[in-house]
C-alpha positions in Angstrom: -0.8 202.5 59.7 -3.2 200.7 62.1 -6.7 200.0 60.4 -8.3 202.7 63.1 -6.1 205.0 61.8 -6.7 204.4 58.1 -10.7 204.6 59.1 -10.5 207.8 60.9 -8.5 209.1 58.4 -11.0 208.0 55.1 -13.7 209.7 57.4 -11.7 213.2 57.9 -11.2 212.9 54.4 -14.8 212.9 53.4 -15.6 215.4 55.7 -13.1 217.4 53.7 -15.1 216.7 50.4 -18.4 217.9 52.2 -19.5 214.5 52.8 -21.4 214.2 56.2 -20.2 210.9 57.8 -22.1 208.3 60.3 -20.4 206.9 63.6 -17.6 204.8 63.3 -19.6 200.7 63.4 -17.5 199.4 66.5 -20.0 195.9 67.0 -19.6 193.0 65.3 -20.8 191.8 62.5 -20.3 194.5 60.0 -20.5 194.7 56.7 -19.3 198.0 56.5 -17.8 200.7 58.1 -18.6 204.1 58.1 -22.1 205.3 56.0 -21.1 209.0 54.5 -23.9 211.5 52.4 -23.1 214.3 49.8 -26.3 215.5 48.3 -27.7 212.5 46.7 -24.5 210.6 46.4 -24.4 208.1 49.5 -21.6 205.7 50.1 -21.3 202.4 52.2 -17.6 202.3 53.0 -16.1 199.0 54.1 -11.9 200.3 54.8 -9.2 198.2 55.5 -5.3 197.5 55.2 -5.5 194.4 52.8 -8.3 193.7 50.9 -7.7 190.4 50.8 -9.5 190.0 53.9 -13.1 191.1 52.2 -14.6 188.5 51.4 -17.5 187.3 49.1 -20.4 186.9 52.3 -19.6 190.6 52.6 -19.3 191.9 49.1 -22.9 190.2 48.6 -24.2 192.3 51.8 -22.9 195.3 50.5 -24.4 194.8 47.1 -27.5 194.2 48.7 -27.1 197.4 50.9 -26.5 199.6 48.0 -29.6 198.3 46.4 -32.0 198.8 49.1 -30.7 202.2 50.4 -30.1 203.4 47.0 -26.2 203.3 48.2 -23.0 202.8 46.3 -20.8 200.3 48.2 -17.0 201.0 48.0 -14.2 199.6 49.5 -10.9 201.6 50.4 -7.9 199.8 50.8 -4.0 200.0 51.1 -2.5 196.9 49.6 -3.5 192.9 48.6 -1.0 190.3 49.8 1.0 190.6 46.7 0.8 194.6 45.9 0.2 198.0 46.9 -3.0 199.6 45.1 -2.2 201.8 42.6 -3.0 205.3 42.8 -5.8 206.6 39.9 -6.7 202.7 39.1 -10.3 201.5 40.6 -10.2 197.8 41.5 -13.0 195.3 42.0 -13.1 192.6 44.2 -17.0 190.9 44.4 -18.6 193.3 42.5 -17.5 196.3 44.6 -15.6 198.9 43.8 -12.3 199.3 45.5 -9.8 202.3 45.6 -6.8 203.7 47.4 -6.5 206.5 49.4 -5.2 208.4 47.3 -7.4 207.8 44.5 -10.3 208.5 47.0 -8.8 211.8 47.7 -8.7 212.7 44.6 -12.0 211.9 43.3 -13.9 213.0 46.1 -11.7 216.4 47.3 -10.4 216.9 44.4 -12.9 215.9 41.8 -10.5 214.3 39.5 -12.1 211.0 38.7 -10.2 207.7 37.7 -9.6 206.5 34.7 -8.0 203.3 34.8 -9.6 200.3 36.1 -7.7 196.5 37.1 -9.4 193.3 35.4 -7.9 190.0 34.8 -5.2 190.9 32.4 -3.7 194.4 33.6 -5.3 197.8 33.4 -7.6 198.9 31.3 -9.6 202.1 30.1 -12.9 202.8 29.0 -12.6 204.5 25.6 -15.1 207.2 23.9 -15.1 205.3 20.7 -17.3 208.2 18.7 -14.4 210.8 19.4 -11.8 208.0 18.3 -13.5 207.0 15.2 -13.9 210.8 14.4 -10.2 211.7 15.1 -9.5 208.8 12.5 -12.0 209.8 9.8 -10.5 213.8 9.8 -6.9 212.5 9.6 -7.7 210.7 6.6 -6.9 207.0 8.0 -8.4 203.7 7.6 -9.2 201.7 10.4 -6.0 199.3 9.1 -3.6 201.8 8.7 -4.5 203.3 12.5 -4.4 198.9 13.0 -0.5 198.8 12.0 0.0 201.7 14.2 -1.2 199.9 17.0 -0.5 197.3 16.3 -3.5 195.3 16.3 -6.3 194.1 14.2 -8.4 196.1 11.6 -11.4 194.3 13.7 -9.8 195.2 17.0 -10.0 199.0 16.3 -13.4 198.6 15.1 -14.2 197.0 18.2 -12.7 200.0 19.7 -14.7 203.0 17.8 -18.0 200.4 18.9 -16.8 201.0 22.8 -15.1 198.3 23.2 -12.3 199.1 26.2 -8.8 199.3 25.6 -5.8 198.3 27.5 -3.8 200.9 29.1 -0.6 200.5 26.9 -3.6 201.1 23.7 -5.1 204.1 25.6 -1.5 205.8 25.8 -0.8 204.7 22.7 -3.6 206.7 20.9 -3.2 209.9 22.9 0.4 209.8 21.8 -0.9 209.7 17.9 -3.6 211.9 17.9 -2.4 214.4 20.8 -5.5 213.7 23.0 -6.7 211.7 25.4 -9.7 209.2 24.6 -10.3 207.6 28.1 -13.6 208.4 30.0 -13.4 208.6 33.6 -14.8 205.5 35.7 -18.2 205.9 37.3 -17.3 204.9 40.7 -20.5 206.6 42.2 -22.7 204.5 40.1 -21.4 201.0 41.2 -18.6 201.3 38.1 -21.3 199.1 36.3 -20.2 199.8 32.5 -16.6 198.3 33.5 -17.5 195.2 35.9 -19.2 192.5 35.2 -22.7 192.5 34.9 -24.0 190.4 37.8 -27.2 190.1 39.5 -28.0 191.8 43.1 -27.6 188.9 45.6 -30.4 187.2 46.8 -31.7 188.5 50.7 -30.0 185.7 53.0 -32.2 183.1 55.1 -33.9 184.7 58.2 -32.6 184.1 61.7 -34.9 182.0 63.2 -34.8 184.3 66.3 -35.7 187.4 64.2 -38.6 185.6 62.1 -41.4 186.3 64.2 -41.1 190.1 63.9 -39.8 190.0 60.5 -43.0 187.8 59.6 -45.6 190.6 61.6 -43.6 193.7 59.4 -44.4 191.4 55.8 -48.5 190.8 57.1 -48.4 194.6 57.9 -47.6 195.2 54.2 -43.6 195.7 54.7 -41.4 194.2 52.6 -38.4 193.0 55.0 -35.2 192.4 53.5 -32.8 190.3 56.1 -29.4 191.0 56.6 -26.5 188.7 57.2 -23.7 191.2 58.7 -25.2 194.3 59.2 -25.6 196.3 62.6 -29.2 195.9 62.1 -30.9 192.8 61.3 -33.2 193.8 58.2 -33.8 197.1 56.2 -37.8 197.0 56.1 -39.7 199.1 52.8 -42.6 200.4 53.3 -44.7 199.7 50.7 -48.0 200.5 52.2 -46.8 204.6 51.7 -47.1 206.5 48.4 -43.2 207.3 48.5 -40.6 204.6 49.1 -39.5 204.9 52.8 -37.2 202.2 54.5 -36.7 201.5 58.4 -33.4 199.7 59.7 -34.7 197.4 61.6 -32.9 195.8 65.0 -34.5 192.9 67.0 -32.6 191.3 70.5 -33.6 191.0 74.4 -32.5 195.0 75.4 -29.0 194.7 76.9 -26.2 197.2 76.5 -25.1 196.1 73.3 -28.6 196.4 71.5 -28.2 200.3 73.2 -25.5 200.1 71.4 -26.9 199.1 68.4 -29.8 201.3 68.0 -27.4 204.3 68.5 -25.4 203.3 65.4 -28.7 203.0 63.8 -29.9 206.4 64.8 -26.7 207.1 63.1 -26.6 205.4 60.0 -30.1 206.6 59.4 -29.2 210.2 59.5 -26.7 209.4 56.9 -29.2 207.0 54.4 -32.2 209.4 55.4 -34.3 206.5 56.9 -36.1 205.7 60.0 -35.0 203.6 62.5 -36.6 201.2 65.2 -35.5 198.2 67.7 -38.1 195.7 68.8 -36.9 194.3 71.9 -38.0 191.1 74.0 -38.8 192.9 77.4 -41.5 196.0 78.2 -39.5 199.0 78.4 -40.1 202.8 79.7 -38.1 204.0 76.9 -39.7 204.7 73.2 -36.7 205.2 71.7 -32.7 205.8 72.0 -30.8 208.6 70.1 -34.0 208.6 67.6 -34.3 204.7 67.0 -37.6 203.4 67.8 -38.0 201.1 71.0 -40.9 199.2 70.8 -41.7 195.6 72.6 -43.0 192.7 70.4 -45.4 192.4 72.8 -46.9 195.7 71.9 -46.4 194.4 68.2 -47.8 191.6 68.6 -51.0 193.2 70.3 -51.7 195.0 66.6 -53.4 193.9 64.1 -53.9 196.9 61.9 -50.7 197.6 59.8 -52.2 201.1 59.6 -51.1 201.4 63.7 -48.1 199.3 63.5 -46.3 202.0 60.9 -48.2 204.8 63.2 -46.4 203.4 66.2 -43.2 203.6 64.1 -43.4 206.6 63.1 -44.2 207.9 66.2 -41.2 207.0 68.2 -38.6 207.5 65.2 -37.1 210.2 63.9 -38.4 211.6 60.6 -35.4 211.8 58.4 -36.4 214.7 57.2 -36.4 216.9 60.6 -32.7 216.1 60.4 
């Protein structure tokens, strides 16, 4: 299956699940894909045939994403160099979560959430150690006798009841004894944090030297700009000077037919995230805006002084997410 196909096929999918789903990202760089919204769950989607080829520069950006957009990055893939992904097992590669298909279909149409999750070492699950230490107590067992049927420690099953996660061959194990399953489903939608390791958001890359004037004017005006490194836009830009959090994706180039191109995906994307966004451009231009993304000149930026005026003149030629 060509990758276009396997993108266009993850985005019908959502739509199935109710999910309402951005353009297609067609420019270079991208750190993603597709942006997709159901309710308040709202995914970054990077999708590809191997997922050998994401690397760690774009696992970082898509970390970063999630954090400022309030987004959980996910990766769907087909196969590594080695192996095909399993279906029902949630993989991680950079601190993203990564999934098949299949699995995507049926946690998201299906709402049958996976259980199983890859780490160095095989496949593991996530065990509800309460219930387990319960089931033990009412058979009558001691944590060494339910040990020799595990064949394991007496500490190891303690570690177990304490929520310690189990290895797949353990998790079947125990449903086999006590006639139950003990596995809790992964929390893809929240990063998967209990089950990856715990690592710190990246830190926002250096600023393109052509983009730091503009960026610079947004931080005096009270905005605090976070760059990009691979995104269709160059920076996603809080507000802070508001009494409710409100981000802008923010685009910055001379005004050729690639940065029209541009600011449509980011008219887009911020349908999908529920942000503003706006495009400052090099040259005057006629046009305020393009498919809802802001056009404004940094001459006319520059001109302001009053951060007041300069979110007032954003505002003004963006569209309000919530009129969506």
């Amino acid at each position: 299956m060509s990758r276009s196909a396997l993108v266009g096929n993850v985005a019908a999918m959502l739509q199935d699940a109710g999910f309402v789903v951005s353009d297609r990202i067609a420019i270079r760089p991208k750190s993603f894909d597709l942006a997709a919204r159901r309710g308040e769950d709202l995914l970054l989607l990077k999708i590809l045939g191997n997922i050998d080829a994401f690397d760690g520069i774009t696992g970082s950006e898509m970390r970063r994403l999630g954090s400022y957009l309030d987004a959980t990055p996910l990766v769907v893939g087909l196969r590594t160099r080695d192996e095909d992904l399993k279906p029902g097992v949630v993989y991680f590669r950079h601190g993203v979560p990564v999934l098949n298909p299949d699995t995507a279909m049926d946690m998201f149409v299906e709402e049958v959430p996976p259980l199983i999750y890859a780490a160095p070492g095989g496949l593991y699950v996530s065990l509800d150690g309460d219930i387990l230490a319960e089931e033990r107590k009412e058979r009558g067992w001691s944590l060494g006798q339910l040990a020799t049927e595990l064949g394991v420690s007496r500490r190891t099953v303690s570690k177990y009841e304490s929520g310690m996660n189990a290895s797949i061959e353990v998790a079947i194990h125990l449903e086999e004894l006590f006639d139950r399953p003990f596995s809790n489903p992964v929390d893809v939608l929240e990063g998967a944090e209990d089950v990856r390791d715990a690592e710190p958001t990246p830190e926002d890359p250096d600023v393109d030297p052509d983009d730091e004037h503009v960026l610079s004017v947004l931080t005096e005006a009270g905005f605090t700009v976070h760059p990009t490194a691979r995104a269709p836009f160059k920076a996603v830009s809080e507000d802070a000077g508001r009494r409710r959090k409100s981000n802008v994706l923010t685009g910055h180039s001379s005004f050729t037919r690639s940065a029209e191109k541009r600011a449509q995906i980011m008219s887009s994307l911020g349908e999908i995230t529920q942000t503003r966004s706006v495009y400052f451009v090099k040259e005057k231009q006629k046009r305020e805006s393009v498919d809802g993304t802001g056009i404004v000149s940094c001459e006319e930026l520059a001109a302001i002084d009053d951060p007041d005026e300069i979110r007032d003149l954003i505002r003004e030629r963006t569209r309000d997410p919530a009129e969506i």
